[in-house]
N, C-alpha and C positions, 0 to 999 in steps of 0.2 A: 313335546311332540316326539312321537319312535322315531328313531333315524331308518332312512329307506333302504332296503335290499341292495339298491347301487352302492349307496356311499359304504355300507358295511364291507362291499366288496374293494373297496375302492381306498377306504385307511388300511386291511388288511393287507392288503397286496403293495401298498407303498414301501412297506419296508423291503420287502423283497426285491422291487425293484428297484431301491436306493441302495442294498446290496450285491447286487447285481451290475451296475452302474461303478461301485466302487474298487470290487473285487474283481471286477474283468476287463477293466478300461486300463491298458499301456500308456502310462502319461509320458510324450516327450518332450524334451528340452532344448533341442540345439538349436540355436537362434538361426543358424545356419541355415537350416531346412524353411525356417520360416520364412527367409528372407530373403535368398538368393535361389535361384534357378537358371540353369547353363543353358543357354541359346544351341549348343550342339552337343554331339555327341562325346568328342573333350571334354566340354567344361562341364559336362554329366559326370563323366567321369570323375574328373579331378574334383568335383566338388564332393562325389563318394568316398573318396581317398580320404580328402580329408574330412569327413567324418569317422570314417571309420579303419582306414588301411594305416600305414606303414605313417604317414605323417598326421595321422591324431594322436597316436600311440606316443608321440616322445617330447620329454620335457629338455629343457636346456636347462641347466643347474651353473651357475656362478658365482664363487666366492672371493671376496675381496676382503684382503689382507689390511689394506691400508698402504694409504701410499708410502714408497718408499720399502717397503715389507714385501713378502714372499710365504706364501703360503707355504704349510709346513709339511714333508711327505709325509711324518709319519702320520699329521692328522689326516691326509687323503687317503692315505695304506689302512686307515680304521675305518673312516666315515664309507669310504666305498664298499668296505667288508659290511659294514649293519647295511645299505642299503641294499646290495645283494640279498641278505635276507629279508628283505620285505614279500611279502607275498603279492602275489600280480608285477613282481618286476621281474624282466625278461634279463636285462643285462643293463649296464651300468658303464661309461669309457670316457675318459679325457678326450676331446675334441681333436685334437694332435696325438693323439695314440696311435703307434705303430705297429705293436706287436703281433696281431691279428694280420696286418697287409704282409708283416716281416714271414712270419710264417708262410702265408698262402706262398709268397716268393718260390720258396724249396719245395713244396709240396703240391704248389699245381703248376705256377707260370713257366717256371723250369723248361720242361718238358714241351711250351709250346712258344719257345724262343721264336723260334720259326716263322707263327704264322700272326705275333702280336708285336714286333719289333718298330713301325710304324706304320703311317696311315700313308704315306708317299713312298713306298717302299723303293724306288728308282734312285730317287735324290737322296736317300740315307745311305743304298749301300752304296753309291756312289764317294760318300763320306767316309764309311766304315773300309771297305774291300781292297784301299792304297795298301802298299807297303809299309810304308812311315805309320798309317793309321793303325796298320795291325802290331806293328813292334809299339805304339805308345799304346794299344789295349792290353798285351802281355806284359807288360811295365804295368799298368795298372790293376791287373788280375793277380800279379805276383802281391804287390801291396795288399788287397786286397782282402788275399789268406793269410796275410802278416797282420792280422788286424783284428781288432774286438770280433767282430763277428765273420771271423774264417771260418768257421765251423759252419755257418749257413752257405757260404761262400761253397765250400766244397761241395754240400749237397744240390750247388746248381751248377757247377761247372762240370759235372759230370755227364751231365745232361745236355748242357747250354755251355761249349766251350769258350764262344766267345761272346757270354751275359749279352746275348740279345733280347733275352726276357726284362734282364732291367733298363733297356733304353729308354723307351716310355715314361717309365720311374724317376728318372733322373728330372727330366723336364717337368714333372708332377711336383718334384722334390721342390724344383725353383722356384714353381707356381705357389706353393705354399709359402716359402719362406719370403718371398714379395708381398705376400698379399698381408701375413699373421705379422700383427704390429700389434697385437693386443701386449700393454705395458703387463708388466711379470709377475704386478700385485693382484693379480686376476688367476685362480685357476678355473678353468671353464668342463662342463663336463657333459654329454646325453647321457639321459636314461629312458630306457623302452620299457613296455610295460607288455602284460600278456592283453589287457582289455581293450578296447576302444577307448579314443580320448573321452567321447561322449558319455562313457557309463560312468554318469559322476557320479553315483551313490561310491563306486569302488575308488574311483581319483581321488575321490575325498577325503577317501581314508589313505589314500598313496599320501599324498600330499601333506596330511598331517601329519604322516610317521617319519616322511623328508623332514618337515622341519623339525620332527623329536626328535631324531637321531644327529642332528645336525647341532641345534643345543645342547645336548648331553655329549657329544664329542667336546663343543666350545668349552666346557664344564669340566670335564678330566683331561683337557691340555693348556687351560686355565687362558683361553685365548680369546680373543674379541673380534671374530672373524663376520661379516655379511653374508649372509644367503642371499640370494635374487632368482625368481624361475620364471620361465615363460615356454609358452606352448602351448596347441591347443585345447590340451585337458585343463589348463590353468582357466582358459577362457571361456569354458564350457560350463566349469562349477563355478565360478563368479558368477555366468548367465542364469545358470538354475539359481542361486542362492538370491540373487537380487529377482526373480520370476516367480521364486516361490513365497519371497517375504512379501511381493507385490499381491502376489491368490490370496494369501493370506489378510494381507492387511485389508486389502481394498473389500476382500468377500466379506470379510469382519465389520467393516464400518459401512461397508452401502447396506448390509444386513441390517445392524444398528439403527441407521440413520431411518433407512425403508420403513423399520417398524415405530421407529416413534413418528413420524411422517402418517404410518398407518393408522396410528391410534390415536393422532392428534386429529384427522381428514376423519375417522368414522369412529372413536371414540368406543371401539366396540376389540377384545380380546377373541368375541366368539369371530366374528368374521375374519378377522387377520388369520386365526387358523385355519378355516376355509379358503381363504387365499394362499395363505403360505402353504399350504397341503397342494395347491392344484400347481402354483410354479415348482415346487419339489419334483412331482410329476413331470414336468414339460422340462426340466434339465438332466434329469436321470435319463428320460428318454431320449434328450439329445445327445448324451454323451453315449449313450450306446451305439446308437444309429452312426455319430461319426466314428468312433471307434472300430465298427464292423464294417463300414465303407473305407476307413483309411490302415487301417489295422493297428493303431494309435490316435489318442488326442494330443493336440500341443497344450501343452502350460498357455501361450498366449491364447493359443483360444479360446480357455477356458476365461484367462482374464479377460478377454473383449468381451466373449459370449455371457460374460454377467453381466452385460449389460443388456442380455436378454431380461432381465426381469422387468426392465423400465419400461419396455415394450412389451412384454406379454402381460403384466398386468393391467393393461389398459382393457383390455377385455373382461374378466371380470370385473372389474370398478364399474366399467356403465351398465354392467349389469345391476351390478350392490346399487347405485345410485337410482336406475330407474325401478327396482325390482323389488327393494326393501320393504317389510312391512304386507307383504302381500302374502295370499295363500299361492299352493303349489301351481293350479291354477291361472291364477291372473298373471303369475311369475313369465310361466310358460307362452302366455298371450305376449306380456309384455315384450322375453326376450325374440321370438319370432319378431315383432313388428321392426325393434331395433338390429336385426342379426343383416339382413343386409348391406347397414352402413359398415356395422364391425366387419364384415366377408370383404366388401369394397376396399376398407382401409389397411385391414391385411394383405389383399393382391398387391396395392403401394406400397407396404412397407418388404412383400415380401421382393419385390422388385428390385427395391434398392438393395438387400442381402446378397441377393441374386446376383447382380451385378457385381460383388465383391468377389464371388470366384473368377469372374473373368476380366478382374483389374489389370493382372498382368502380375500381382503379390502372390508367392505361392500359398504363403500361410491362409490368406482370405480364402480358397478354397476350402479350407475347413472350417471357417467361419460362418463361410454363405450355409455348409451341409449343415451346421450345428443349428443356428440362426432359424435357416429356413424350417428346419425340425423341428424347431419349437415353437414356433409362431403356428403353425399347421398343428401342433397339440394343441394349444393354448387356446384356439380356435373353437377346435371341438370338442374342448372338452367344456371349454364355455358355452356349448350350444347344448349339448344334450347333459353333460352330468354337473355341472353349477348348480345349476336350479335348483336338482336333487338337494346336494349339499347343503343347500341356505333353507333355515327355520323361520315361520312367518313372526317370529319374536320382537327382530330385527328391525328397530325404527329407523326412519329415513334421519341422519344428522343434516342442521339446518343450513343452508349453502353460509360462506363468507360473503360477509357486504360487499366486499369485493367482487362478487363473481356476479352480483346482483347490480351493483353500480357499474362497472366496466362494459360489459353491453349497453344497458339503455345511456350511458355516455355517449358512446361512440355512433350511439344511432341518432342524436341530440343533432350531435356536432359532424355528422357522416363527412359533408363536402368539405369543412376544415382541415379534419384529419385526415383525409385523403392526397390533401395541395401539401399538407406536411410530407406525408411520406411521400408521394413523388417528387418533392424538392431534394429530401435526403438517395433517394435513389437515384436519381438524374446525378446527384452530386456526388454519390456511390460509383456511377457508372463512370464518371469523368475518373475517377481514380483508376480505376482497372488497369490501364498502361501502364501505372506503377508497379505494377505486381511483380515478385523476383523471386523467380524459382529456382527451389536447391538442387543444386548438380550433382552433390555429393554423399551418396547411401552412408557414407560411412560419418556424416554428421546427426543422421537418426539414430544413435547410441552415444553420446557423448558421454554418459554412464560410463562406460568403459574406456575412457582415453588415456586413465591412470597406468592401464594393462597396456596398452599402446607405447606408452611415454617411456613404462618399462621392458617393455620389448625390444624397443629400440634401443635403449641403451646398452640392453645384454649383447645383443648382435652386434653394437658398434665395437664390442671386445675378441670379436669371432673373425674369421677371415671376412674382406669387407665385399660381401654378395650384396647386390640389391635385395630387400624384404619384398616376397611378395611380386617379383619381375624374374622372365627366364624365359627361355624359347621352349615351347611346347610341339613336339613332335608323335606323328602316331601312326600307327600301321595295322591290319588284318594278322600279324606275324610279327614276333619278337623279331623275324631276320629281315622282314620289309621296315620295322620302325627303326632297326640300327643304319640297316642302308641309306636313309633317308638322315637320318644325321649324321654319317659321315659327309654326307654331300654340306647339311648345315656347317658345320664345322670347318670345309674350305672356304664357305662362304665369312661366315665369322672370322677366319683369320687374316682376309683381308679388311674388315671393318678395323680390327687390330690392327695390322700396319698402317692405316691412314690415321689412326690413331682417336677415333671414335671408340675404340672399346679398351677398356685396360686387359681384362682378361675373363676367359669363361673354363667352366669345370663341367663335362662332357664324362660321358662312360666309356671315353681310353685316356689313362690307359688296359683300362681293368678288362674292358672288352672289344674286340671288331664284330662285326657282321662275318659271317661263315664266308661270302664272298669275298672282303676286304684279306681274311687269314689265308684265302690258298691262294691268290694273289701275292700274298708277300712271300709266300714259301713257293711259289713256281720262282718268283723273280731274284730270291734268293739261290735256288739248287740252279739256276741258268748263271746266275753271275761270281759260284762258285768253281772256277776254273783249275785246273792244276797247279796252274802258276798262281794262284790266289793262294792255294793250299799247300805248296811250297814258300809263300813269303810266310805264313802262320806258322809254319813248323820251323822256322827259321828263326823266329821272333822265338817261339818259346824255348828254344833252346841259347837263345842269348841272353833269357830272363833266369836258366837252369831250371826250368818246370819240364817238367815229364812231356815229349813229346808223344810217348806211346798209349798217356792214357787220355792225352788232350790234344792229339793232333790230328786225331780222325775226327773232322768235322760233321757228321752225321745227321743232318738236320732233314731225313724223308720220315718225320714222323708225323702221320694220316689223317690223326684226327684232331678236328677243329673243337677248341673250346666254346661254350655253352653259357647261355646265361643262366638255364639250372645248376652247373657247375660251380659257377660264380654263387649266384644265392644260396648254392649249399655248404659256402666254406665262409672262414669268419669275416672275406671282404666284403659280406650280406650288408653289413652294418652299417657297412662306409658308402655304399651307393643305394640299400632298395630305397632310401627317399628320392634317389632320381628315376625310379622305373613302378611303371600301375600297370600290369599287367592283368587282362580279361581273356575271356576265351575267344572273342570275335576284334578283342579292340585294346589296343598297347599303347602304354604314353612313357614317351621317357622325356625329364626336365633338363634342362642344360642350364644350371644355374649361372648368372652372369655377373661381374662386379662392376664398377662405375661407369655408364654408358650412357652415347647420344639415343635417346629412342627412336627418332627419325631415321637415324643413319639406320639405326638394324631391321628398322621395320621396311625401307627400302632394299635393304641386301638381300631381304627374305621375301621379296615383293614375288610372285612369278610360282612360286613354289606351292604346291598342294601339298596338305595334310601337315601344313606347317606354319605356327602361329608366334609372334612375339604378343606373350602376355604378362600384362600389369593389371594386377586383382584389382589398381585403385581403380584403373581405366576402366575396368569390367563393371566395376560399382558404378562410377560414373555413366556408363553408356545405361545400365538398367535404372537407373538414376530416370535420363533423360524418357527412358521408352516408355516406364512404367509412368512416368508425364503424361506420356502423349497417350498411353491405354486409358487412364484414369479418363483424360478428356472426352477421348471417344467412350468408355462407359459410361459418363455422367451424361452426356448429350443422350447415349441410346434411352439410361435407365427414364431421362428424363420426357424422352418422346414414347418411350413403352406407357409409360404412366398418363401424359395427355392423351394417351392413343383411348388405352384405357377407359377416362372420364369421358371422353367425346361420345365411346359408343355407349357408356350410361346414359347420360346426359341430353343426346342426339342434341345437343347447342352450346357451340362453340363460346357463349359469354359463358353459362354457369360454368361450363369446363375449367374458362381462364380464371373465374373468381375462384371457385374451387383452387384453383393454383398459386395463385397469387399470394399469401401469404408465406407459402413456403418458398416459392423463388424469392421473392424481395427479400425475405430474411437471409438468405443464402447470399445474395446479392451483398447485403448491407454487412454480411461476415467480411465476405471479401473484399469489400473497399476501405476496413477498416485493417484489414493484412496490408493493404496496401499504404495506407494512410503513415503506419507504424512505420514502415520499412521492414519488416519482418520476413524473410524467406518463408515461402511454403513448396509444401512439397506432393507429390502424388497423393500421400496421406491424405493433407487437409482434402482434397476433392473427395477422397471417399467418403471421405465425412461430412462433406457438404452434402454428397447422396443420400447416407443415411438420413442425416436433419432434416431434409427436403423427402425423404420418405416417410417419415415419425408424421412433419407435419401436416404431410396432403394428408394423414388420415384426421387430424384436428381440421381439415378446410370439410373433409366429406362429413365428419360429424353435423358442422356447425353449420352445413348449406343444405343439408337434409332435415335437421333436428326431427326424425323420425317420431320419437314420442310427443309433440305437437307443446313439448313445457321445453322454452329456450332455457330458464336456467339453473333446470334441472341437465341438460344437454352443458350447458357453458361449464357445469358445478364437477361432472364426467370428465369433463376437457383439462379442468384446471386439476382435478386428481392424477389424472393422468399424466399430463405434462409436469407435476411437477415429483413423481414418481420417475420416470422419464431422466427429467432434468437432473434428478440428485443422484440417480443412479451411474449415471454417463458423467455425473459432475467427481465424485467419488475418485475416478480414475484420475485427475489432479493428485491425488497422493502417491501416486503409484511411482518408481525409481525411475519406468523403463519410460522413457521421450516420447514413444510412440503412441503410450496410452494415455501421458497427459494430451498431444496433439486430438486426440480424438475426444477426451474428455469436454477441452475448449470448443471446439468446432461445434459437435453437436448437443451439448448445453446450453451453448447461446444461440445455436438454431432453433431448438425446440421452444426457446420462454419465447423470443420473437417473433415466431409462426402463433404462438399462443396468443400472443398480445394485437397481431394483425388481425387473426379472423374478423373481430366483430368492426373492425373498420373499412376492412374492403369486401367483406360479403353479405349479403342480405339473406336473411335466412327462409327457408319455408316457414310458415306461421299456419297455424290447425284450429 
């Protein structure tokens, strides 16, 4: 038989669109995007940061000596020189490195002694502006320039005769040497990069050239040193690498599995191409259409959304099954009579996709677009160009005795196996109290807890900040978001004296707010007095320093330092991971070390535009909400869908039989989550939706059986569910937790929607 004008049209043009599908679709990767979504316009923020600003860009690098050892300079004086030249690294510095702050010192603070000396300017110079206080500052300004670094010394005392720029410094200085207890076989180091954490193709290659230059240092100082890294490029290409081996593997084996599945169920090579040619179609298209709507695919969506195949080939299979063996013809007879069940069981299935953009999962938004995309191909191109496709060559393969015994069983024995399954769902339902849901997002990746285990230990050799905890502060204006932490900042150091907080690292003393700096320089130039400035000339002449080049006090210099200023001198490095700066919207972090949470989230109670935040806490509360989304989507998806059958139907029993298979199985999931002891989480609900969507379209088949032959209709059902079932089962292999969870859930939905129909529905008979 010639092939028809369509399909010529139609293998010709596939390549092009699987071209087009490949060659223009942005695949992305960060679990991040997929997972998490900030409730305001902060945690918007800060979650773009870190994808893509100043805290994705940088790794922590640590190497351990061995105990009792010390790492060796010259091997740091080398290894830091190769990793300098790596390409895509920005700069490279010891965690404790000073030289960068030592410099800024002479070259910018200098000059604005004046208006950054402190943040209680009354009570300091009340300290400073004694007699006694000022003969022991020239006493120790004298030392000073007697000392390694007089030479920096003099280029700020020219400026800043009485090192009011280093006051701040000093108590910074303490703050460090309190907190850094990391033992000394440790040398700890950041490195920035020019990319985004997230552009693993280029980390990956950062990454591998870290650790070659790292062994071939070990190699020519003959040494046996540890590397250890963590950050969030580390955890970005571990997520691609475990996401892509997952596309990979899993598209590989339900591909696999799909075709011998295909060829064992119809025995036939020519149809599997006709098949596999129309889902090729329906996934190119869907990757484009999400592609153009989101302006990328994720990696996970592409893994879930293969399990569009298990569901979009349900449609052509009852076609093949009732339609086999026929001219073009009777095809087209045939599939019109049956196209209204398949249109019905689609509106349900596409309900429940549907409903996964509006779980409350950011990622399910591209799942539903993809999903839904292709169900709506899948659809129509089963309606008008299948038929085309299929040659009347093609004989009907003869059902499984199974598919032939299993209905007229169930129809034998109807009221038995009915008292059955209502005893088991009564006895399903009694369990449900047990049910225990997970609180915690961050146990949906357990894949990754190794990176966790090592994170934490890197950090436990750093100064000792909480991971992941800091007060989040923000403003319309870099000069309303620092105001606004100064005011934090009094608050916190009373948390501090009562002794709820050991200590926090704020951006002074690097910088004040413009208001804070002429504050301290009016209150400075008023409680410079004569006599003030006669006890200073007095002191330095009893120390023998030059009163005439250091006793004109001079401190009316105008203008206030900037945090452009700041980000554009080398102390950029040391604070931009506290400051995300946008054009409508500024967050600065005030990192904190061991603390009561309670205490500070009361200190900070009252205050707008100002948050104590804990990512665990954040994980946890979207934890709970996307709970309680999930519930209320699966009730809506699930009344959209009886809403549905009732107005086919116009009677409320077919409706419920119609239904019924799919809730008891759903049912009988959950009471054995519960039976287990097994936590579930927002997930499994979606995945009860999906399964309870798959299989109202198995109750509409099997309560319509539109072609008037049940098991030809039953022989449709069982191709399909168990295409279905393998393809969703498939995801069991996969690394990432969240696709085994859905694997589970809706594999064992579909085979027991499958196994119900013929016992709680009575079919039409013709």
């Amino acid at each position: 038989m010639r092939p028809s004008l369509a399909s010529l049209f139609f293998f010709l043009g596939l390549p092009l669109l699987i071209a087009i599908a490949v060659f223009t679709t942005h695949i992305q990767t960060n679990i991040s995007a997929f997972v998490i979504a900030g409730d305001n316009a902060e945690e918007i923020l800060l979650a773009s940061e870190i994808q893509s600003g100043t805290l994705s860009r940088r790794y922590i690098l640590s190497i351990d000596a061995g105990e009792g050892k010390q790492v060796s300079k010259v091997f740091i004086q080398a290894w830091l020189s190769q990793l300098q030249a790596i390409s895509g690294v920005v700069d490279v510095w010891a965690t404790d490195e000073k030289r960068g702050a030592l410099g800024a010192l002479a070259s910018l603070y200098a000059q604005h002694g004046a208006q950054l000396y402190s943040r209680t300017p009354e009570q300091t110079l009340a300290e400073i502006l004694t007699q006694p206080a000022l003969a022991k500052r020239a006493a120790g300004l004298k030392q000073a320039l007697l000392s390694p670094q007089g030479r920096m010394i003099k280029k700020i005392v020219v400026q800043d005769p009485l090192l009011l720029s280093l006051n701040g410094f000093k108590n910074l200085a303490t703050q460090f040497k309190n907190q850094h207890n990391s033992p000394t076989q440790y040398a700890n180091f950041i490195l920035e990069t020019q990319m985004s954490g997230m552009d693993v193709p280029e980390q990956r290659q950062i990454q591998a050239q870290i650790k070659a230059t790292f062994a071939e240092q070990n190699n020519l100082t003959a040494q046996a040193y540890q590397l250890s890294m963590t950050g969030v490029p580390l955890f970005a290409v571990a997520t691609q690498s475990m996401m892509e081996a997952d596309i990979k593997f899993v598209s590989l084996i339900s591909t696999v599995a799909l075709t011998l599945l295909f060829l064992f169920i119809f025995r036939s090579f020519r149809v599997m191409f006709w098949v596999f040619s129309l889902l090729m179609t329906v996934m190119a298209v869907a990757v484009i259409v999400t592609n153009l709507i989101f302006g990328s695919v994720h990696g996970m969506t592409i893994a879930i959304g293969s399990t569009l195949i298990g569901v979009c080939i349900d449609y052509p299979i009852h076609v093949l099954v009732h339609a086999q063996g026929m001219a073009l013809e009777q095809r087209l007879e045939v599939i019109k009579k049956i196209f209204p069940s398949l249109l019905m069981g689609a509106l349900t299935t596409l309900i429940g996709y549907v409903a996964l953009g509006v779980s409350g999962y950011p990622g399910f938004q591209q799942v539903a677009v993809y999903t839904g995309t292709g169900i709506i191909v899948s659809l129509l191109l089963t309606r008008y160009l299948f038929p085309k496709l299929m040659t009347a060559e093609a004989k009907i393969v003869a059902p499984f005795r199974f598919i032939a015994f299993w209905p007229a069983f169930c129809q034998r024995h109807r009221w038995g196996l009915i008292g059955v399954v209502l005893v088991l769902s009564v006895a399903g339902a009694v369990q449900l109290d047990r049910l225990q849901w997970m609180q915690d997002l961050q146990q949906l990746t357990p894949e990754l807890d190794y990176l966790k285990v090592q994170d934490k230990k890197i950090r436990a050799r750093l100064v000792s900040m909480e991971p992941g905890r800091f007060v989040l502060v923000s403003g319309d204006s870099v000069e309303q978001m620092l105001q606004r932490a100064e005011q934090v900042y009094l608050r916190l150091d009373k948390v501090k004296q009562a002794g709820d907080l050991d200590d926090y690292f704020g951006l002074y003393p690097w910088l004040l707010s413009q208001q804070q700096q002429l504050k301290n320089q009016q209150t400075l130039l008023a409680d410079l007095t004569d006599e003030t400035r006669e006890f200073w000339r007095n002191a330095l002449q009893s120390q023998g320093l030059s009163v005439a080049r250091l006793g004109d006090l001079d401190y009316t210099q105008s203008e206030t330092l900037t945090a452009q200023q700041v980000l554009q001198s080398p102390v950029a490095k040391l604070i931009s991971n506290q400051m995300i700066l946008a054009d409508q919207h500024n967050l600065l972090l005030i990192w904190l070390t061991s603390h009561k949470p309670e205490a500070l989230q009361a200190a900070l109670s009252g205050m707008p535009h100002v948050q104590y935040f804990s990512q665990r806490d954040m994980l946890n509360r979207m934890a709970v909400d996307y709970q309680q989304r999930a519930q209320i989507t699966l009730l809506a998806g699930l009344t959209l869908i009886t809403l549905l059958l009732w107005g086919r139907y116009k009677s409320i029993l077919l409706t419920l039989q119609t239904l019924s298979p799919a809730f008891l199985a759903a049912l009988l999931i959950l009471a054995l989550w519960a039976w287990t002891g097994e936590a579930i989480s927002f997930l499994h609900l979606v995945g009860f939706l999906l399964a309870v969507a798959i299989c109202v379209d198995y109750g509409i088949f099997y309560q319509e059986n539109r072609s008037g032959h049940l098991v030809l209709t039953y022989q449709a059902m069982a191709a399909s569910m168990m295409t279905s079932a393998l393809v969703f089962g498939c995801l069991i292999f996969a690394q990432t937790s969240m696709l085994q969870t859905l694997a589970k859930v809706v594999s064992c939905g579909v085979i027991l929607g499958f196994l119900l129909c013929p016992i709680l529905i009575r079919p039409k008979q013709e």
